[in-house]
C-alpha positions as a Markdown table, in Angstrom:
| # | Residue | x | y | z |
|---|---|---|---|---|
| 1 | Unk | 10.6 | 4.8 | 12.7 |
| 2 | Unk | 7.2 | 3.6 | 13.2 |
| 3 | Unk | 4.1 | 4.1 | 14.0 |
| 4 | Unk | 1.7 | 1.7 | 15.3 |
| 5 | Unk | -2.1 | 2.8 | 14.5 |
| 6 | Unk | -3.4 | -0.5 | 16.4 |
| 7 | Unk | -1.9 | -4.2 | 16.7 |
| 8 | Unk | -2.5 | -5.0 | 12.8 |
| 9 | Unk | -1.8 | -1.6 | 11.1 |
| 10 | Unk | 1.6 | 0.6 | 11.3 |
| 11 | Unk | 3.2 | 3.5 | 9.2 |
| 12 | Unk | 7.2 | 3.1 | 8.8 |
| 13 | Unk | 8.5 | 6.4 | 8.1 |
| 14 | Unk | 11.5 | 4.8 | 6.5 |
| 15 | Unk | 9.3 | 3.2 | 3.7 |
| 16 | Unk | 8.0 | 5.5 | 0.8 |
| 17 | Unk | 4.2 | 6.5 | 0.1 |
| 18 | Unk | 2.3 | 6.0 | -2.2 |
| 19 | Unk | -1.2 | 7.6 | -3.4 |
| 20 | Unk | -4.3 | 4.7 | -3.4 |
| 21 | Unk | -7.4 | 5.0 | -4.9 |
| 22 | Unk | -10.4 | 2.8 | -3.5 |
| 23 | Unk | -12.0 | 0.3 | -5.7 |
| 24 | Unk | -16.2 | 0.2 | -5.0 |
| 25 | Unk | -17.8 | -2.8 | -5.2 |
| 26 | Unk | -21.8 | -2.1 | -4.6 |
| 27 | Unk | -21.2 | 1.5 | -3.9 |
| 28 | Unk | -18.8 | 0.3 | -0.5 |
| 29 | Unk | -14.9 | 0.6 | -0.4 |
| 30 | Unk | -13.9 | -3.1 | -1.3 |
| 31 | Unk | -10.0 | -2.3 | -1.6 |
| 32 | Unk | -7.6 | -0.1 | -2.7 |
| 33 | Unk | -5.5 | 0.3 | -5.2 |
| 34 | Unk | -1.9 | 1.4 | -5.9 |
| 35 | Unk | 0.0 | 1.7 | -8.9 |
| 36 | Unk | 3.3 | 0.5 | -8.7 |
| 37 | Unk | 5.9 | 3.1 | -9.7 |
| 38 | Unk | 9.0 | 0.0 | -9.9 |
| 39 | Unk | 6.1 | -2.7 | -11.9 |
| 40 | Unk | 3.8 | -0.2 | -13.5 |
| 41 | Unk | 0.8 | -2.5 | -12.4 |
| 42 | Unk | -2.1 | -2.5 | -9.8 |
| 43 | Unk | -1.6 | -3.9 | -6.2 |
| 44 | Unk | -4.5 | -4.2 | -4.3 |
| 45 | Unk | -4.0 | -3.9 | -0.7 |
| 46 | Unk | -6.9 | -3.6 | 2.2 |
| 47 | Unk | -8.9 | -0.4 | 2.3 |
| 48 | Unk | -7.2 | 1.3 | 4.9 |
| 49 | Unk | -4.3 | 3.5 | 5.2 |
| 50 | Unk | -0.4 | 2.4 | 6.5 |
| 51 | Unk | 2.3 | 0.2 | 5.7 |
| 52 | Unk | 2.0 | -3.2 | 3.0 |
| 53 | Unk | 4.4 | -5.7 | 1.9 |
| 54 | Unk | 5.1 | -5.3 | -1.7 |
| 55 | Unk | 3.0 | -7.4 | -4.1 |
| 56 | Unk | 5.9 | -7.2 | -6.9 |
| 57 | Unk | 6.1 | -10.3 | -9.1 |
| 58 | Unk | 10.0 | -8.9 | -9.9 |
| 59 | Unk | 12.1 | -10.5 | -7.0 |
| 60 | Unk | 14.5 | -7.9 | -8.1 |
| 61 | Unk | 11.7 | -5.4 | -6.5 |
| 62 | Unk | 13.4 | -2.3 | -4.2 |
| 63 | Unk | 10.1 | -2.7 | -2.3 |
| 64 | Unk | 10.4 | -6.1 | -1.3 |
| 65 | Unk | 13.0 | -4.9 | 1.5 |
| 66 | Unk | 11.1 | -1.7 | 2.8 |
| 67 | Unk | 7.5 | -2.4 | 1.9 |
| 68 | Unk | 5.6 | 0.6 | 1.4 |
| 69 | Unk | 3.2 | 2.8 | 3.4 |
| 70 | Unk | 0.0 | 3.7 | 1.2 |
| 71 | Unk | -3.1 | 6.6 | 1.7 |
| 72 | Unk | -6.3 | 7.0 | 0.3 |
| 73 | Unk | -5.8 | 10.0 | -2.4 |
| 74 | Unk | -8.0 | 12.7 | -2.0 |
């Protein structure tokens, strides 16, 4: 199921979540950042909460079929 937040952003409550942190650049949120729990690296994603392809360089990736929703940690 999903949600549509507005035409570009969506959550799919069939993908999993996963925590972000953002990443400052000049004291403003420039991105955010996830750590991969299948790659055990950094993908940097947009700074705003919802749903991302994966950015996986493993084709073999789970992710690359469900994508994955992400939100800012607290």
């Amino acid at each position: 199921m999903k949600i549509a937040f507005d035409s570009t952003y969506h959550w799919d409550f069939s993908a999993p979540t996963f925590e972000a942190e953002s990443v400052l650049i000049d004291g403003y949120i420039h991105r955010y950042r996830v750590e991969c729990p299948y790659c055990k690296i950094y993908h940097f994603h947009g700074p705003r909460d919802g749903h991302r392809e994966a950015h996986c360089t493993d084709v073999d990736s789970p992710f690359f079929a469900t994508g994955y929703n992400i939100q800012l940690s607290d």
